[in-house]
C-alpha positions as CSV (number, residue, x, y, z in Angstrom):
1,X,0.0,0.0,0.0
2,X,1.2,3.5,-1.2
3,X,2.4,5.6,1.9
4,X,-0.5,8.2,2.2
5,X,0.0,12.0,3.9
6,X,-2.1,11.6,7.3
7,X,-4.6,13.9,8.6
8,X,-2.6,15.6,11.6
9,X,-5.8,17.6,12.4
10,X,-9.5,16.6,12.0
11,X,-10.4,18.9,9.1
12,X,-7.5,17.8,7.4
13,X,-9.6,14.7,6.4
14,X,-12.1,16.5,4.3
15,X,-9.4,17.9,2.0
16,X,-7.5,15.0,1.8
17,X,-10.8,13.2,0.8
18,X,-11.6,15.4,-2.1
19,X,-7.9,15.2,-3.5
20,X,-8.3,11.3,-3.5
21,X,-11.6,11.0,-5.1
22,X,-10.4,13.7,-7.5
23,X,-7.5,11.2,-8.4
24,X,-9.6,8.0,-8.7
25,X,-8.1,6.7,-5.6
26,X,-9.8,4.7,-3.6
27,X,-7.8,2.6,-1.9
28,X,-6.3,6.7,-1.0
29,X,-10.0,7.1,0.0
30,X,-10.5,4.1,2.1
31,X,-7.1,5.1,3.9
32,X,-8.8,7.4,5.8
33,X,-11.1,5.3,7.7
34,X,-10.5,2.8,10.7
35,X,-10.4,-0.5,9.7
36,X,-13.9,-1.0,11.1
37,X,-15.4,2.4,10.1
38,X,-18.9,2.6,9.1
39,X,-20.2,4.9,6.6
40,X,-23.9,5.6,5.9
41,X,-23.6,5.0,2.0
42,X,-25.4,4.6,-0.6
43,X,-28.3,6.1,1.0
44,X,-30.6,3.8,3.1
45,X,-27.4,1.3,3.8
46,X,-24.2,1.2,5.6
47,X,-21.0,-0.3,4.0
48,X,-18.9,-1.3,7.0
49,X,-15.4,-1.6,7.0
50,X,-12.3,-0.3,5.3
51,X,-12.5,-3.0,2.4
52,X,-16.2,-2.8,2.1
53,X,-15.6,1.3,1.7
54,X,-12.7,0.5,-0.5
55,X,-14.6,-1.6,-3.3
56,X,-17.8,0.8,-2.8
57,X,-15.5,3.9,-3.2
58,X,-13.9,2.3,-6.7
59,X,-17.4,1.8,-8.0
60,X,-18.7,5.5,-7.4
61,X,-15.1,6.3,-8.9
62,X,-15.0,4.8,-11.7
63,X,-17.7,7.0,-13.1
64,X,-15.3,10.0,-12.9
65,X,-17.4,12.6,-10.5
66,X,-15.6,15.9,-9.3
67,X,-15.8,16.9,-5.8
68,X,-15.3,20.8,-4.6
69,X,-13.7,21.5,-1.4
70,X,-16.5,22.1,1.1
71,X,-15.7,24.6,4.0
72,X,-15.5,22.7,7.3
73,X,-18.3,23.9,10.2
74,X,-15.9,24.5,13.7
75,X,-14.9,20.9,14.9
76,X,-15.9,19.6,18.5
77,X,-13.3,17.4,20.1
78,X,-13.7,15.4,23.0
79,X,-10.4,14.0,23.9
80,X,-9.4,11.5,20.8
81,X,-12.9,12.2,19.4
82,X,-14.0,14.7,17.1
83,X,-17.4,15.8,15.0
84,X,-16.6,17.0,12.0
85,X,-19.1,18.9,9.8
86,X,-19.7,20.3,6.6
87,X,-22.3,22.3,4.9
88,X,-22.5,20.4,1.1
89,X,-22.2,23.1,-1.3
90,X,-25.7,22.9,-3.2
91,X,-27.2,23.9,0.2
92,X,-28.9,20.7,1.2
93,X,-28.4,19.0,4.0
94,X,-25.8,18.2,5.9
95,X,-22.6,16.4,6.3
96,X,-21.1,15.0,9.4
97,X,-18.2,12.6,10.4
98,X,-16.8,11.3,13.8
99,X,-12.9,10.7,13.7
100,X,-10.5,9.3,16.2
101,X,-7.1,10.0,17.2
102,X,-4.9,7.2,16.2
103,X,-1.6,6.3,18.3
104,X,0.3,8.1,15.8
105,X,-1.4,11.5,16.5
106,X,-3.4,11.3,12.9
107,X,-6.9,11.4,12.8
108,X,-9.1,8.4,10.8
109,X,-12.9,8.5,9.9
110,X,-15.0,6.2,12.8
111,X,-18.4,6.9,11.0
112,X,-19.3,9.2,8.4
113,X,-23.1,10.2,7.1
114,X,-22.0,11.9,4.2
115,X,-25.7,12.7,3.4
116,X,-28.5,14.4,6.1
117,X,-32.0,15.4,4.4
118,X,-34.8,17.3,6.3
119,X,-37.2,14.6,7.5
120,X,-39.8,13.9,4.4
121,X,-42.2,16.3,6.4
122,X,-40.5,19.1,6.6
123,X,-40.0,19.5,10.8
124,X,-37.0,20.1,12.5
125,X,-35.7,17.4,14.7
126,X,-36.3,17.8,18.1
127,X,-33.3,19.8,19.9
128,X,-32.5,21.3,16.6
């Protein structure tokens, strides 16, 4: 496996993300998850694991899509636990991603919901 530059910071992952899937690398992608990460993708289904997000990554790759940088929301941290968030550019939604500090100091993906929709009926979520 190619040596890939680590996320030192949190935020560092959504950059590092982009420039990956811009490249056509998923195994680059996949990288930046734990080995036992979960990510709610495609929509309605979670792919668990850093193989599983590998071979879905190549797949959604292989058709070529551009991503633009997204401007990170202020990151909480908790110790070795962050929420990351982002605001997807076509104004929809919502993006959010819990990361963990690795041994190392770098940070790795724990879950990701790359995708939050209002409810279907249009009411905020309780708390909200």
């Amino acid at each position: 496996m190619p040596e890939y530059e680590k996320a030192m910071r949190p935020e560092d992952i959504t950059r590092l993300f982009v420039e990956r899937s811009n490249a056509g690398d998923a195994a680059g992608v996949a990288a930046l998850y734990e080995e036992e990460a979960v990510l709610a993708y495609p929509p309605g289904e979670l792919t668990v694991g850093r193989e599983a997000i590998r071979a879905l990554w190549e797949k959604v790759l292989a058709g070529g899509p551009r991503f633009e940088p997204e401007q990170p929301l202020p990151t909480l941290v908790s110790g070795d636990i962050a929420l990351t968030s982002t605001p997807p550019k076509d104004g929809t939604g919502a993006r959010a991603q819990v990361v963990r500090r690795q041994p190392d100091g770098s940070w790795l993906r724990l879950l990701d919901q790359p995708e939050f929709a209002r409810p279907a009926d249009g009411r905020e979520a309780a708390g909200s």
